[in-house]
C-alpha atoms as one frame of an Amber mdcrd trajectory, in Angstrom:
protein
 -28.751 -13.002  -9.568 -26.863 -15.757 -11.581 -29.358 -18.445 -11.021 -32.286
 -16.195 -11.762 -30.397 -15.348 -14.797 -29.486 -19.059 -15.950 -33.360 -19.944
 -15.467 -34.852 -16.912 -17.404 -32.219 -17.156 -20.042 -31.448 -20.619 -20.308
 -27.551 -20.071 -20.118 -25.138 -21.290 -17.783 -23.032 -19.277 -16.000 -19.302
 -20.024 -14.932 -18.400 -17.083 -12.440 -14.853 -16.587 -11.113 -14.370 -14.157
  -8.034 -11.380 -11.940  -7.566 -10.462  -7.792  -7.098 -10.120  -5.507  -9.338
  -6.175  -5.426  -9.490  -6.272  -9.113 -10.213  -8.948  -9.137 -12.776  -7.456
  -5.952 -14.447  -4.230  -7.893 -14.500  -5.615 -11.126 -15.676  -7.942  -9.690
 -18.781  -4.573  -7.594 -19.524  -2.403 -10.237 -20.396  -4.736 -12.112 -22.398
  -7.515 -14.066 -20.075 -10.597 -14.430 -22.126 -14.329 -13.777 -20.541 -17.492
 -13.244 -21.870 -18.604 -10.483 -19.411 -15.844  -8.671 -16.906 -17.070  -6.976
 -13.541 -14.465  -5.004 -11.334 -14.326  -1.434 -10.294 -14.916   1.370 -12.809
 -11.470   2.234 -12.876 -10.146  -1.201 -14.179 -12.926  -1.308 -16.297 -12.021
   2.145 -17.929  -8.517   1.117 -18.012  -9.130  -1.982 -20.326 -11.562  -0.638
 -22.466  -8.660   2.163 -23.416  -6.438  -1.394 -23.761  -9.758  -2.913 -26.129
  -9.811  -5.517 -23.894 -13.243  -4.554 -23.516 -16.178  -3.234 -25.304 -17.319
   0.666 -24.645 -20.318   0.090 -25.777 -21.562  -2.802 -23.496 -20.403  -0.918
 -20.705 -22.713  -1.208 -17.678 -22.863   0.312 -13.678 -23.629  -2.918 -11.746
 -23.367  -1.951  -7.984 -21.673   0.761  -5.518 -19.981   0.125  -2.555 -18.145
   1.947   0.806 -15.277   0.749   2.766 -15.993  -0.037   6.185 -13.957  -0.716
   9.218 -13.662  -3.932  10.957 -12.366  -5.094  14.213 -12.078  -8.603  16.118
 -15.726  -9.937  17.848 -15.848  -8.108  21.116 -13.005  -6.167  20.772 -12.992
  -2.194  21.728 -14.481  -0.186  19.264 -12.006   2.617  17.651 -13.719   6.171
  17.029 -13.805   6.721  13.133 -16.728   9.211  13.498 -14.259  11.413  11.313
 -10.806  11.734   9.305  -8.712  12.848  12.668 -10.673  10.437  14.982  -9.860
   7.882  12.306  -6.465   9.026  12.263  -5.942   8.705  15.919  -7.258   4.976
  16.324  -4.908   3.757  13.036  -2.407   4.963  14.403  -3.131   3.498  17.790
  -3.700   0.159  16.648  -1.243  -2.443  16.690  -2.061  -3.466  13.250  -3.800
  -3.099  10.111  -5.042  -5.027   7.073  -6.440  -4.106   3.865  -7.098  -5.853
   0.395  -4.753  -5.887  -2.452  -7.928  -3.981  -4.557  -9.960  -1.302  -5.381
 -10.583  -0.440  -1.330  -6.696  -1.527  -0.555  -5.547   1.202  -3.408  -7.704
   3.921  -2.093  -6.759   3.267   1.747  -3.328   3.782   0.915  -4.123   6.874
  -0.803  -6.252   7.981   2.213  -2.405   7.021   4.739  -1.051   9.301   2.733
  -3.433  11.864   2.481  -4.071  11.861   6.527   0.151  12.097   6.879   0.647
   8.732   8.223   0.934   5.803   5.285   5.225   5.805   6.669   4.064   4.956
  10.149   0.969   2.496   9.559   2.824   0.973   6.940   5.624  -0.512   9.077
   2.080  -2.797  10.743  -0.181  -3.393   7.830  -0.733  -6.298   6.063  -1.901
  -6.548   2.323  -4.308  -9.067   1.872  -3.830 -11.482  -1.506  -6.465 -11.686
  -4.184  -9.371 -13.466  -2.778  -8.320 -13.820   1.387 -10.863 -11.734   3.020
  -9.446  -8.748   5.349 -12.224 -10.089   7.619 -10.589 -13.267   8.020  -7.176
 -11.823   9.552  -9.672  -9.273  11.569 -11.165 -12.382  13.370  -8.284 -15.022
  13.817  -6.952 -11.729  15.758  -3.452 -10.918  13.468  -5.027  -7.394  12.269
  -6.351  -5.521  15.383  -8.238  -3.211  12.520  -9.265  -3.391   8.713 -10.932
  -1.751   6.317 -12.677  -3.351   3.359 -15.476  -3.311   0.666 -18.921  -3.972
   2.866 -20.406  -6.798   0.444 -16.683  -8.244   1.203 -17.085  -8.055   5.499
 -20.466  -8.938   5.661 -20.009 -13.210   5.328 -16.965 -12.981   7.894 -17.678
 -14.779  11.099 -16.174 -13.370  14.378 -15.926  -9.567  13.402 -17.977  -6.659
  14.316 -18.034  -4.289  11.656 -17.917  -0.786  12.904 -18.858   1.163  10.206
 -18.408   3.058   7.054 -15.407   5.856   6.162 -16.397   9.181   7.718 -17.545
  10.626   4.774 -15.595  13.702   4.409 -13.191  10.843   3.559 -14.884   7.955
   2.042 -14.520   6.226  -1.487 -17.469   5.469  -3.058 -16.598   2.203  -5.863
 -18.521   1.445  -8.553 -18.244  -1.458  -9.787 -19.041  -2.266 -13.975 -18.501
  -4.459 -16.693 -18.613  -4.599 -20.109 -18.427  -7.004 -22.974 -14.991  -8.617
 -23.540 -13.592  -7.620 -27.217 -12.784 -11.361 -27.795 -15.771 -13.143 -26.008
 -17.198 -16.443 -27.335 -20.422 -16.146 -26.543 -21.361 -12.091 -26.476 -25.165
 -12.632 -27.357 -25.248 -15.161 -24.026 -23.649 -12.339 -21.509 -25.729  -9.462
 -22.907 -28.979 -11.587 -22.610 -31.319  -9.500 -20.436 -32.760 -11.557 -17.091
């Protein structure tokens, strides 16, 4: 999309990556860009802080958590919440992302009754180190992540989505920032 953009609007673009927690965290204390993406909820949260503009508020994208394993490694049953339950718990280790999916999975531990036992074996990935990555150098034996976010990963096969009866569903937005230097740029259309 960005180059597309750049060539039909004749603006450069400057793009930094991270999650949601980090970029919510980031804007918060006082980082200054012209248009902010990250899941709804951190985009809610700093419009109510006026780090953003309600207005310019915009649904970009929506995205499921899938599960992950090693390249050629068994394949755990997550064709629902207790089957799901049953191969966490059997694995010998877990990793998730610090973000939007890494919140919710907690959540979902603790809603299945068993965030005390599979936290003792997960691993929190930092803003910006794909779960993938620990998936395929073998130091997560499962992990669960954003789609867009597993699909570049080399060496994993990725298994699938959620079950749905217990899937998150993310959407990501963006909105103007309040103090961004060039507003008419970021709101041109492409």
């Amino acid at each position: 999309m960005l180059p597309d953009f750049e060539k039909a609007s004749g603006h450069s673009v400057k793009a930094a990556w991270s999650n949601t927690t980090d970029i919510r965290k980031r804007v918060g204390e006082g980082e200054i860009a012209d248009l902010v993406i990250l899941g709804d909820n951190g985009t809610e949260a700093l419009i109510k802080d006026g780090k953003l503009v309600a207005s310019t508020r915009t649904a970009f994208a929506t995205s499921r958590i899938y599960v992950a394993v090693r390249q050629g490694a068994p394949r755990p049953d997550i064709s629902s919440g207790d089957a799901l339950k049953r191969s966490v718990l059997a694995a010998k280790s877990v990793a998730y992302s610090s973000g939007a999916s890494g919140t919710y999975i907690v959540t979902m531990f603790q809603k299945l009754g068993i965030y005390e036992e599979v936290s003792s074996k997960a691993s929190v990935m930092k803003p910006n180190e794909p779960v993938g990555e620990k998936v395929a150098r073998g130091e997560a034996e499962i992990g669960f992540h954003q789609l867009s976010e597993l699909i570049p990963v080399k060496g994993i096969d990725i298994i699938g989505p959620l079950p749905p009866e217990i899937q998150q569903i993310t959407v990501f937005s963006g909105a103007l920032h309040s103090a961004a230097e060039q507003p008419e740029a970021a709101a041109a259309p492409c």
